[in-house]
VMD Tcl script that draws the C-alpha trace (Angstrom):
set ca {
  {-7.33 31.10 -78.94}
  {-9.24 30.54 -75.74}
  {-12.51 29.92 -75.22}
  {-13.98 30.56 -71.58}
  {-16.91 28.89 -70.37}
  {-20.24 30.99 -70.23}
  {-24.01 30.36 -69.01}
  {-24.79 28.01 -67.76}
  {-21.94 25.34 -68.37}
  {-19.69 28.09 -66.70}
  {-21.83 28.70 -63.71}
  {-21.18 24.44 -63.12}
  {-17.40 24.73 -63.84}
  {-17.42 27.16 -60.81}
  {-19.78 25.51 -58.39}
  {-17.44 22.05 -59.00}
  {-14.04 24.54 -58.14}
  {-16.10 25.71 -55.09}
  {-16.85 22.78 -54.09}
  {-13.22 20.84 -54.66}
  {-11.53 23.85 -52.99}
  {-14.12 23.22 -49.69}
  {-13.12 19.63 -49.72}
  {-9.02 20.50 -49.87}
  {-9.77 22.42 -46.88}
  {-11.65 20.23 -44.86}
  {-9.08 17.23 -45.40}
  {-6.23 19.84 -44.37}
  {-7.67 20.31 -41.46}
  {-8.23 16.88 -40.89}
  {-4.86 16.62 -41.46}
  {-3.74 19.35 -38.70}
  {-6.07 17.50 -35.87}
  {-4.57 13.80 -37.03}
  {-0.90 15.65 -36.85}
  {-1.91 16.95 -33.14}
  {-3.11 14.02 -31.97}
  {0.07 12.00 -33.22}
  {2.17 14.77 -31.57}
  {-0.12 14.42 -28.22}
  {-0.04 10.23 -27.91}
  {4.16 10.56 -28.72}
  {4.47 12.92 -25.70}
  {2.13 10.34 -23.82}
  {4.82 7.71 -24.73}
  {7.57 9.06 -23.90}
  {6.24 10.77 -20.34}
  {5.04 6.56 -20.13}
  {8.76 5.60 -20.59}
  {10.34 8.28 -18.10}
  {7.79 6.66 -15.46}
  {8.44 3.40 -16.14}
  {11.96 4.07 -16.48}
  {11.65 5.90 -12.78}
  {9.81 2.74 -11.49}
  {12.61 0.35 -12.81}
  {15.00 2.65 -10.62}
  {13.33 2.44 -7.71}
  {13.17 -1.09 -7.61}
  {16.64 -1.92 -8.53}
  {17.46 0.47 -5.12}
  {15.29 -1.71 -3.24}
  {16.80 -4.95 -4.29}
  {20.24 -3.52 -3.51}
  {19.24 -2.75 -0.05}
  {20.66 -5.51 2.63}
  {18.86 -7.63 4.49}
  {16.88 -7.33 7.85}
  {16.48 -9.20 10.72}
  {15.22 -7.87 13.75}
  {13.77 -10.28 16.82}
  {11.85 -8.89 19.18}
  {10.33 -10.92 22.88}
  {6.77 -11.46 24.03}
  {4.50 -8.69 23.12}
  {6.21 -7.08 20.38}
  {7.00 -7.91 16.95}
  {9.09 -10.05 14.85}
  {10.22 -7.97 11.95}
  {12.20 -9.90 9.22}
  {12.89 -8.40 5.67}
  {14.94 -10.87 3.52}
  {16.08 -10.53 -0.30}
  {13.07 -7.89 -0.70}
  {10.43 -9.37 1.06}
  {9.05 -8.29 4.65}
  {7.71 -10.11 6.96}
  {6.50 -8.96 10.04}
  {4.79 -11.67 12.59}
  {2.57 -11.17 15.29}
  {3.10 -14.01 17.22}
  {1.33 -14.87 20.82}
  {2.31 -18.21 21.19}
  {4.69 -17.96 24.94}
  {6.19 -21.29 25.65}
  {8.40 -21.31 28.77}
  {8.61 -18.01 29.44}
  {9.04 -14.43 27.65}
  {13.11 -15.16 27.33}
  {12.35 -18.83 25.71}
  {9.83 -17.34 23.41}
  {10.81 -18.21 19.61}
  {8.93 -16.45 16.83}
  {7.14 -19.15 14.21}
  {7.06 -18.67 10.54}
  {4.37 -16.12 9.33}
  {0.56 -17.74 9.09}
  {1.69 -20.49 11.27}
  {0.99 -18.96 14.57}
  {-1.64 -21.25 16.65}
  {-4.39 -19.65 19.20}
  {-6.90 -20.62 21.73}
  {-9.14 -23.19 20.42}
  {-12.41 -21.54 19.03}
  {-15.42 -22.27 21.59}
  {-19.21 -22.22 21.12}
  {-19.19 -19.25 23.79}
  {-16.84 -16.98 25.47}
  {-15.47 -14.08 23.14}
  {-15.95 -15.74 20.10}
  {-19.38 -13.41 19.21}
  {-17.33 -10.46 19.51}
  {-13.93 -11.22 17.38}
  {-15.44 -10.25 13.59}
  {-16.54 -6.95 15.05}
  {-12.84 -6.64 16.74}
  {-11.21 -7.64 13.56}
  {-13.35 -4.89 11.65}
  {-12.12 -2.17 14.20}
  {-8.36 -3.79 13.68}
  {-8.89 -3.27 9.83}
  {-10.09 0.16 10.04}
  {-6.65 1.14 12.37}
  {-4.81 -0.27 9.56}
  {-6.47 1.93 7.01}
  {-6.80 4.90 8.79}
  {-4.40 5.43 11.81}
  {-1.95 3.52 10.61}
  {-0.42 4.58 7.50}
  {0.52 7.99 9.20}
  {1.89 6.27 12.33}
  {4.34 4.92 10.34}
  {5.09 7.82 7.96}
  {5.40 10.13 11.17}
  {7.86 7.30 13.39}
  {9.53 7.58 10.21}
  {9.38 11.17 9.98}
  {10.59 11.08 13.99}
  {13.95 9.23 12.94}
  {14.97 11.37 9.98}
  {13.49 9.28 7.31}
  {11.27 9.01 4.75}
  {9.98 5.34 3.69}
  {9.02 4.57 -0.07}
  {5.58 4.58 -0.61}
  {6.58 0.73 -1.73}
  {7.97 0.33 1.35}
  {5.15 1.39 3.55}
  {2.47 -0.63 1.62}
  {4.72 -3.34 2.16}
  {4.77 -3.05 6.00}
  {1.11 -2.00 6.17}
  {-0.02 -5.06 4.14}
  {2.42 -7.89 6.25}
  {0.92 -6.61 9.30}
  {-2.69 -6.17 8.32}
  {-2.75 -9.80 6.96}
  {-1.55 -11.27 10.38}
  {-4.33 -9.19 12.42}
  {-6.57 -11.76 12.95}
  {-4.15 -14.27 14.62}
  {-3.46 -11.18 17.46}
  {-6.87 -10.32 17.61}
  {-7.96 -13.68 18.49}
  {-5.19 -14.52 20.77}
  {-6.38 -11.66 23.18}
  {-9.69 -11.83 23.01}
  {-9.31 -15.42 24.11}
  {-7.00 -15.16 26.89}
  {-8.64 -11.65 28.22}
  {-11.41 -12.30 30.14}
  {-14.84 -11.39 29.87}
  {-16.30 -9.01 32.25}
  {-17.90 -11.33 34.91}
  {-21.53 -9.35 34.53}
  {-21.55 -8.59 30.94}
  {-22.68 -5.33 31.02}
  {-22.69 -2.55 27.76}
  {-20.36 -0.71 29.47}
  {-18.14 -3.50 30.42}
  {-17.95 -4.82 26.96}
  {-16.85 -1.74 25.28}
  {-14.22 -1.57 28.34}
  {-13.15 -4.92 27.28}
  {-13.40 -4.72 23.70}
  {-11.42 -1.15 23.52}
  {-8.67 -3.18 26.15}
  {-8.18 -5.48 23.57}
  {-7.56 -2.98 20.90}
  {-5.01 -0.88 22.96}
  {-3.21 -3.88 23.36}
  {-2.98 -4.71 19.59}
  {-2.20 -1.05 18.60}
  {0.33 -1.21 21.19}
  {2.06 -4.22 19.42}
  {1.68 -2.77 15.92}
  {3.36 1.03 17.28}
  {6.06 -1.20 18.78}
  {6.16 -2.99 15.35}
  {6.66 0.34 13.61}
  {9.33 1.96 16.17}
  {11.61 -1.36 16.01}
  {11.35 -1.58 12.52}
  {12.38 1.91 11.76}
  {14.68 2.20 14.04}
  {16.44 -0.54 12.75}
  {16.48 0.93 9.30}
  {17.93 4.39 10.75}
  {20.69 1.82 12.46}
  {21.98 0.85 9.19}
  {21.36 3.77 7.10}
  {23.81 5.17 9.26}
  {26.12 2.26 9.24}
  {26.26 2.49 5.72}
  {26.99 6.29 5.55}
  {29.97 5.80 7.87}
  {31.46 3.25 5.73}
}
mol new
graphics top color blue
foreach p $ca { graphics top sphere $p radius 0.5 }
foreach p [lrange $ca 0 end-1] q [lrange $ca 1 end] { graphics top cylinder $p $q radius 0.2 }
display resetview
């Protein structure tokens, strides 16, 4: 025969049940949020691996891709891409004439002896405006003399032509604000002439970087099609 609780031992019995079946429901749904979040950091993983996977892909292209070589006279570029890696040199070193001229290794390229006076006040602020083409103006030059020959670089690509050429600025810069010469008064107006002279001419050389360099590319992208 049973006996059920009553008062106020029965009264406990109940609170304890309450209380247990609170708990169960609390670590269930504990259980539901840890079970969401495992589901949430798996699809992280795997969306991870399809990127990295994607990224593996695009490099493997790359590396398949033939080599470059493109040599250019007196005023324009050298651009060289060998095994992967670009190079791009801005070189104003003329020997014996534009013909003769022979581009050096990248970071080797010599300039006008730095003097006490002259131009040499006025080359950091030149390089800063240099800098500021290559971050600004630049990118979409390319992407758009790209766009103008039917293709469409890799964002790998682009940063890779971008960065060879912004790291051999300085050498330009300096070369033409050294062999340009000053405005014989010195005036304001004069020296902004001068100074925005000196940048046409190095934009010039970068655009003429650019349109070689592409068109090159669109030369054998085409090659290999017909093949």
């Amino acid at each position: 025969m049973w006996h059920y609780p009553y008062g106020q031992a029965g009264d406990d019995c109940t609170s304890r049940l309450t209380a247990l079946a609170a708990q169960v429901q609390a670590a269930e749904a504990q259980i539901a949020a840890l079970r969401q979040q495992i589901t949430a950091l798996t699809q992280q993983q795997e969306q991870t691996q399809a990127q990295v996977a994607q990224m593996q892909t695009r490099v493997e292209d790359l590396q398949r891709k033939p080599p470059v070589h493109v040599e250019y006279h007196f005023d324009q570029l050298k651009v060289s891409r060998l095994d992967g890696t670009l190079n791009i040199g801005l070189s104003p070193n003329a020997q014996s004439g534009v013909d003769s001229f022979d581009v050096p290794v990248p970071g080797t390229w010599q300039t006008p002896a730095v003097g006490s006076e002259g131009a040499e006040p006025f080359i950091p602020g030149l390089m800063q405006q240099g800098n500021d083409f290559m971050n600004t103006n630049a990118p979409a030059d390319l992407s758009a003399i790209a766009s103008q020959n039917g293709m469409s670089l890799q964002p790998a690509e682009l940063r890779a032509v971008l960065g060879d050429v912004t790291a051999q600025l300085g050498a330009r810069i300096q070369h033409y604000a050294r062999t340009v010469p000053l405005p014989a008064n010195g005036g304001e107006d004069e020296l902004n002439a001068w100074r925005q002279g000196i940048m046409n001419k190095v934009k010039k050389d970068i655009r003429t970087a650019f349109e070689n360099y592409v068109n090159r590319r669109a030369a054998e992208s085409g090659g290999q099609k017909g093949r």
